[in-house]
C-alpha positions in Angstrom: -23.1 -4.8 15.9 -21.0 -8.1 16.1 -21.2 -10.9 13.8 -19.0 -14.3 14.5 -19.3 -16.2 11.0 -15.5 -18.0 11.5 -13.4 -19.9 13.9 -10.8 -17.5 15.5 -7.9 -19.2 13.4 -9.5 -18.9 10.0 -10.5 -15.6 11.2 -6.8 -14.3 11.7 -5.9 -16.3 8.3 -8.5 -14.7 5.8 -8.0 -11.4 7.7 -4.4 -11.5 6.6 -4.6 -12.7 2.8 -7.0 -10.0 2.7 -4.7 -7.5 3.8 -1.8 -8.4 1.8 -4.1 -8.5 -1.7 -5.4 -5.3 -1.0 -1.9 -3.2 0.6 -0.7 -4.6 -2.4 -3.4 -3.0 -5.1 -3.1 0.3 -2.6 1.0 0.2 -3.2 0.2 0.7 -7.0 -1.5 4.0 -6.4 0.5 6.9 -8.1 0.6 10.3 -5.9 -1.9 11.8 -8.1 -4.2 9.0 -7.8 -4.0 9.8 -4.5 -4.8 13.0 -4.4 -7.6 12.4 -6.5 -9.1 10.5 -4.5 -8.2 12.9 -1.3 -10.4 15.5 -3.2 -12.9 13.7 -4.3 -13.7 11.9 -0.7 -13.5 15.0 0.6 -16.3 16.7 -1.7 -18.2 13.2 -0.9 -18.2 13.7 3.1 -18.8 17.1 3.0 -22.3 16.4 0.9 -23.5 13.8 4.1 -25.8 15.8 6.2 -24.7 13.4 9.1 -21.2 14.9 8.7 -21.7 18.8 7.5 -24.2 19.2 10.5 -22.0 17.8 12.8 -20.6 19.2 16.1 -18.0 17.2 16.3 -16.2 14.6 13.8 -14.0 12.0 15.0 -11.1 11.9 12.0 -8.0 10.4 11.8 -4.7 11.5 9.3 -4.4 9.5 6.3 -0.7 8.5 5.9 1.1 6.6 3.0 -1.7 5.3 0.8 -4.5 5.5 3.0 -7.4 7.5 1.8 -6.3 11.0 2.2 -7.9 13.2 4.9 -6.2 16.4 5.2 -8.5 18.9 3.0 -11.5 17.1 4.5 -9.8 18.2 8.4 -9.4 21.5 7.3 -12.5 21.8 5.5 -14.8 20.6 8.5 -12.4 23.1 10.9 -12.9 25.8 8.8 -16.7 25.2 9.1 -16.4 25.2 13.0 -16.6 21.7 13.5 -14.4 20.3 16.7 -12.5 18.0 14.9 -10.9 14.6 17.3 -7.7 13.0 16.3 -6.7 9.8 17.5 -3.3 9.7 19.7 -1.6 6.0 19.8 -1.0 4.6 23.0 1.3 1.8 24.0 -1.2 -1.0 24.0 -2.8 0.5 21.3 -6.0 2.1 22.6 -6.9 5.4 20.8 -6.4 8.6 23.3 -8.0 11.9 21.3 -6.9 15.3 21.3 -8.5 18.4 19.1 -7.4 18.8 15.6 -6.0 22.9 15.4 -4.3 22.8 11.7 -1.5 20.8 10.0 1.4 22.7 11.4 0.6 21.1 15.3 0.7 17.7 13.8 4.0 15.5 14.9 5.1 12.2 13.6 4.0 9.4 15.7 5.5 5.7 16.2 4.4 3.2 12.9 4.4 6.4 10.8 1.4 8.2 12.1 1.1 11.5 12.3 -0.7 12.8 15.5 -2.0 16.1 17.1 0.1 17.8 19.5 -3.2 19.4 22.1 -4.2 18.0 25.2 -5.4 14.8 25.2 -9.0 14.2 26.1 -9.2 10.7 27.2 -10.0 7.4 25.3 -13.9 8.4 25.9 -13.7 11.7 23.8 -15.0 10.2 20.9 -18.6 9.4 22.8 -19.0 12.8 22.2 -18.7 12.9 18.1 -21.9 12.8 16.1 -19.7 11.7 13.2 -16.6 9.2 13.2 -14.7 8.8 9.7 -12.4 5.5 10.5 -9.6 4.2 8.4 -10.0 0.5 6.8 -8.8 -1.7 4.6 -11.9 -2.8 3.7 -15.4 -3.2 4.2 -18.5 -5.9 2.9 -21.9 -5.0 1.9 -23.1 -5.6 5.7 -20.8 -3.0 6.9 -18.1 -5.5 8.2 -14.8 -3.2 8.5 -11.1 -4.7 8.3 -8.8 -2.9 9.8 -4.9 -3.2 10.1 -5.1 -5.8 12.5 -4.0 -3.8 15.8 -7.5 -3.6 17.3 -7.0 0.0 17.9 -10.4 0.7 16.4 -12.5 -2.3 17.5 -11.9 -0.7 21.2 -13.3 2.8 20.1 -16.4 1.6 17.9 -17.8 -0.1 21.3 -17.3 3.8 22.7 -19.0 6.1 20.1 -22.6 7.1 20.8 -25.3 4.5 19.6 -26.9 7.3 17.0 -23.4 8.4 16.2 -22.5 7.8 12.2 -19.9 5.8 11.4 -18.0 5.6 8.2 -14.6 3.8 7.2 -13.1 5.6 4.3 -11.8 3.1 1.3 -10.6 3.6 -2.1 -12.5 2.1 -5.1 -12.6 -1.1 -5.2 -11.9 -2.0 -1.5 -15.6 -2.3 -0.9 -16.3 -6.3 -1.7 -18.7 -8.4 -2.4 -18.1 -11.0 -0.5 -17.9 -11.7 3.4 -15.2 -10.0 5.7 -14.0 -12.7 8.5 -15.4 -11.3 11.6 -15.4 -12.6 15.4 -16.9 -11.1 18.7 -14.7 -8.5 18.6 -15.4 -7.0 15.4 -18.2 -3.8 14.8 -20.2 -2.8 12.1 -19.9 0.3 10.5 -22.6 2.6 8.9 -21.7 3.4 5.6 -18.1 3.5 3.6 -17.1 6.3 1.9 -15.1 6.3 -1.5 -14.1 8.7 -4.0 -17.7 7.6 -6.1 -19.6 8.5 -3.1 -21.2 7.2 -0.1 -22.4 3.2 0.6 -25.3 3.2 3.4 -25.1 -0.2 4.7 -28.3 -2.4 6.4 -29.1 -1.7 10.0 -28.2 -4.3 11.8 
């Protein structure tokens, strides 16, 4: 659901002193916190019935210090889930393709790493029950912030309306306080983190 709360410019503004405080706390993570927290999100997805009974997840890679995601991909393959991957395009819509192991993903421009199968089209992920999104951060209302490319608030409008949807974050990235939003921002269904799972309000 949308929620406009701020005028575009102190929208943009808030957006990005958020962004810088928290890339900064994220660029303090050691490796091993890291993979910590890899492990213990995955062991935390794995125990939400609207993600182990899935058909089909909508993932994405975890790069750099973003929450990691690659035991949790190969977890929910080895289950027989059909696991999507987001492929970058040049305006920066999300294409899809099928997730088939670690040794078909390529590096992708802005560091990404990316699946190398067929792509499916922008409106593959209307068919996942389940879509884990990256964030920087998400409020108690579900409010995500993302990187600021917009990739994802084109796909959330897409997903299925009973589809779950959960932004993974580590500790502490889950505030208090209001996120900036405007008519372009969704709201997501829960946030993940390595201490567990955060349901959020309907809207």
């Amino acid at each position: 659901m949308r929620s406009p709360r701020f005028e575009p410019r102190d929208v943009h503004e808030e957006k990005q002193r958020l962004r810088r405080r928290i890339l900064l706390q994220r660029s303090k993570l050691r490796p091993e916190d890291l993979h910590a927290a890899a492990v213990a999100l995955c062991d935390v997805l794995l125990s939400v019935p609207e993600v182990s009974r899935a058909a089909v997840v909508a993932a994405y890679v975890g790069v750099g210090t973003e929450p990691g995601t690659g035991l949790l991909l190969d977890a929910l393959q080895r289950r027989g889930i059909r696991v999507l991957l987001p492929v970058l395009e040049r305006d920066f819509d999300l294409d899809w393709a099928v997730y088939t192991g670690p040794g078909d993903l390529v590096s992708a421009p802005l560091g990404l790493l990316e699946p190398t199968g067929g792509r499916l089209g922008p409106q593959a992920v209307a068919t996942a029950d389940a879509v884990l999104l990256p964030g920087v951060a998400a409020d108690r209302t579900g409010m995500r912030l993302g990187r600021g490319g917009g990739s994802y608030d084109r796909v959330l409008p897409r997903i299925a309306p009973e589809a779950f949807s959960c932004v993974l974050l580590h500790e502490g990235e889950l505030l208090e306080g209001p996120i900036p939003s405007d008519r372009y921002d969704w709201r997501v269904r829960a946030a993940a983190l390595p201490s567990g799972l955060v349901r959020f309000p309907a809207p």
